[in-house]
C-alpha positions in Angstrom: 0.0 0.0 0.0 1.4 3.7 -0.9 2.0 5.6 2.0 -0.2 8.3 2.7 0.9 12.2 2.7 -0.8 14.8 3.8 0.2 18.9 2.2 -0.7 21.5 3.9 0.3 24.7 1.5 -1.5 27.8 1.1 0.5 28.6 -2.0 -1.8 26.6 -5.0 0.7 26.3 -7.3 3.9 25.0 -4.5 0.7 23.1 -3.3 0.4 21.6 -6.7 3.7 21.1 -7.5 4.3 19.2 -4.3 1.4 17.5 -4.9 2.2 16.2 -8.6 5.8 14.8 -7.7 4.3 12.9 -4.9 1.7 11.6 -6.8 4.1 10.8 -9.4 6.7 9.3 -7.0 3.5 6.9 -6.2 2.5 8.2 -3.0 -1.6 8.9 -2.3 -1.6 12.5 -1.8 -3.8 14.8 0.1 -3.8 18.1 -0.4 -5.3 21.1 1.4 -4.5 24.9 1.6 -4.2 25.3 5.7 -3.9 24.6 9.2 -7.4 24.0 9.8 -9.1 21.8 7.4 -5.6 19.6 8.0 -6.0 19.6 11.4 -9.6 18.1 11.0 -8.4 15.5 8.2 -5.5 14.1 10.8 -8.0 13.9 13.2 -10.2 11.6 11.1 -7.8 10.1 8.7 -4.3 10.2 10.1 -1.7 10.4 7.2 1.7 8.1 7.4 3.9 11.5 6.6 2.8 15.4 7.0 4.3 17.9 4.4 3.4 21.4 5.9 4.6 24.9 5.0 5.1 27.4 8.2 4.0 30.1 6.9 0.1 29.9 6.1 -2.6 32.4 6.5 -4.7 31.7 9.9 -3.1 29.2 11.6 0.1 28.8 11.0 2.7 25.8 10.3 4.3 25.8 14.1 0.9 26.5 15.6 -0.5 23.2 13.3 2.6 20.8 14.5 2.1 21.9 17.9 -1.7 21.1 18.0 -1.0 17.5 16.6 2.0 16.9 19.2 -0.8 17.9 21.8 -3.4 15.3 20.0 -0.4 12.9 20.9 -0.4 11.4 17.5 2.5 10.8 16.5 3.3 11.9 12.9 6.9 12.5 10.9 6.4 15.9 9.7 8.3 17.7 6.7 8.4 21.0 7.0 8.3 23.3 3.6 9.1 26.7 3.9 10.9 30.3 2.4 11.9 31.1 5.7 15.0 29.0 6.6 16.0 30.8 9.4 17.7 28.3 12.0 15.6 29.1 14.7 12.5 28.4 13.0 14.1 24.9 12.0 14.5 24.1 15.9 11.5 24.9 16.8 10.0 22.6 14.2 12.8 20.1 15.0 11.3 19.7 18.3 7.6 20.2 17.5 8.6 17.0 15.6 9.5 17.7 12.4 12.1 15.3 10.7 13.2 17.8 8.0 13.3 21.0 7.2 13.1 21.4 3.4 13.5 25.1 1.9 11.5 26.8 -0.5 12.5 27.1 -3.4 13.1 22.8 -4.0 13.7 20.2 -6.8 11.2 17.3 -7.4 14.6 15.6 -6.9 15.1 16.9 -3.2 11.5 16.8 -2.3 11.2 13.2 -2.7 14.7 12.7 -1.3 13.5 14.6 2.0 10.0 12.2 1.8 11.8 8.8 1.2 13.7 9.7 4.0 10.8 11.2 6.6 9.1 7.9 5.5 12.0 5.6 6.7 11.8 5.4 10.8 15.3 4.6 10.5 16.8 6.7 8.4 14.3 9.5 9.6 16.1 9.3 13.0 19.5 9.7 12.3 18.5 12.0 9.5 16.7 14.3 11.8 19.7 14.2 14.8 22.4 15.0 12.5 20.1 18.0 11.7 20.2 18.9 15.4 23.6 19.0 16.1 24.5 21.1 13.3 22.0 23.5 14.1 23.6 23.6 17.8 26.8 23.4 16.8 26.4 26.0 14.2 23.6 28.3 15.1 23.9 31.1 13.2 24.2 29.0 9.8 21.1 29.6 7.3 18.8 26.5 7.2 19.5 25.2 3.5 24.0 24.8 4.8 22.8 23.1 8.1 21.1 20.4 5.9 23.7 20.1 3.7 26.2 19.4 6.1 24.4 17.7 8.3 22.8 15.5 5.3 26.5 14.7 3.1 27.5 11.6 5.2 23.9 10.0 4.8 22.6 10.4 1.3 20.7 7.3 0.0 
């Protein structure tokens, strides 16, 4: 059975796009344009990976992840966004987020950064390394923590 992904992108055409390479990677894709409607669809249909942009209009990405940490559901999360700020990354790093993919992306990277969430093994060390290079490098933009963090572990 294809693993089920839920996008959560306010942006239709990054919701599209994402939505289309998923598809076409053989995933069963949901796709909705925010925090609330997703919130409600986890609720009745839990999905096997979340895909979910931080900045969206009413509620937003951070606010989302830390409403389903409080359902205590425990979903991998990939977090989509323009603003790569390193900060941002932690906090989604420890709202549960496995990745944090930047905006701008390749179809290439995008279903690198899913194959990965959807692995529990590879999602762990994955999401570690991505930790300690954002503590030992704090001050580093978002899209050089993953790639130095991500260079020793590539498929």
């Amino acid at each position: 059975m294809a693993a089920r992904i839920l996008v959560i992108e306010d942006d239709a055409l990054v919701r599209f796009f994402i939505a289309e390479v998923l598809g076409r990677a053989g995933y069963e894709v949901t796709d909705l344009p925010d925090a609330e409607s997703g919130l409600t669809h986890v609720e009745q249909e839990p999905p096997d990976l979340l895909v979910v942009d931080l900045q969206l209009e009413g509620m937003d990405g951070m606010a989302f992840l830390q409403s389903v940490r409080n359902s205590n559901l425990s979903l991998p999360s990939l977090v989509i966004t323009a603003q790569g700020a390193p900060e941002r990354a932690r906090q989604a790093l420890d709202l549960g987020a496995v990745d944090f993919v930047p905006k701008p992306c390749t179809a290439a990277e995008l279903r690198e950064a899913v194959a990965f969430a959807l692995d529990s093994d590879a999602r762990e060390s994955r999401r570690q390394a991505l930790v300690r290079c954002l503590i030992q490098e704090p001050g580093l933009p978002i899209e050089m923590a993953r790639q130095r963090a991500f260079e020793d572990i590539r498929p």
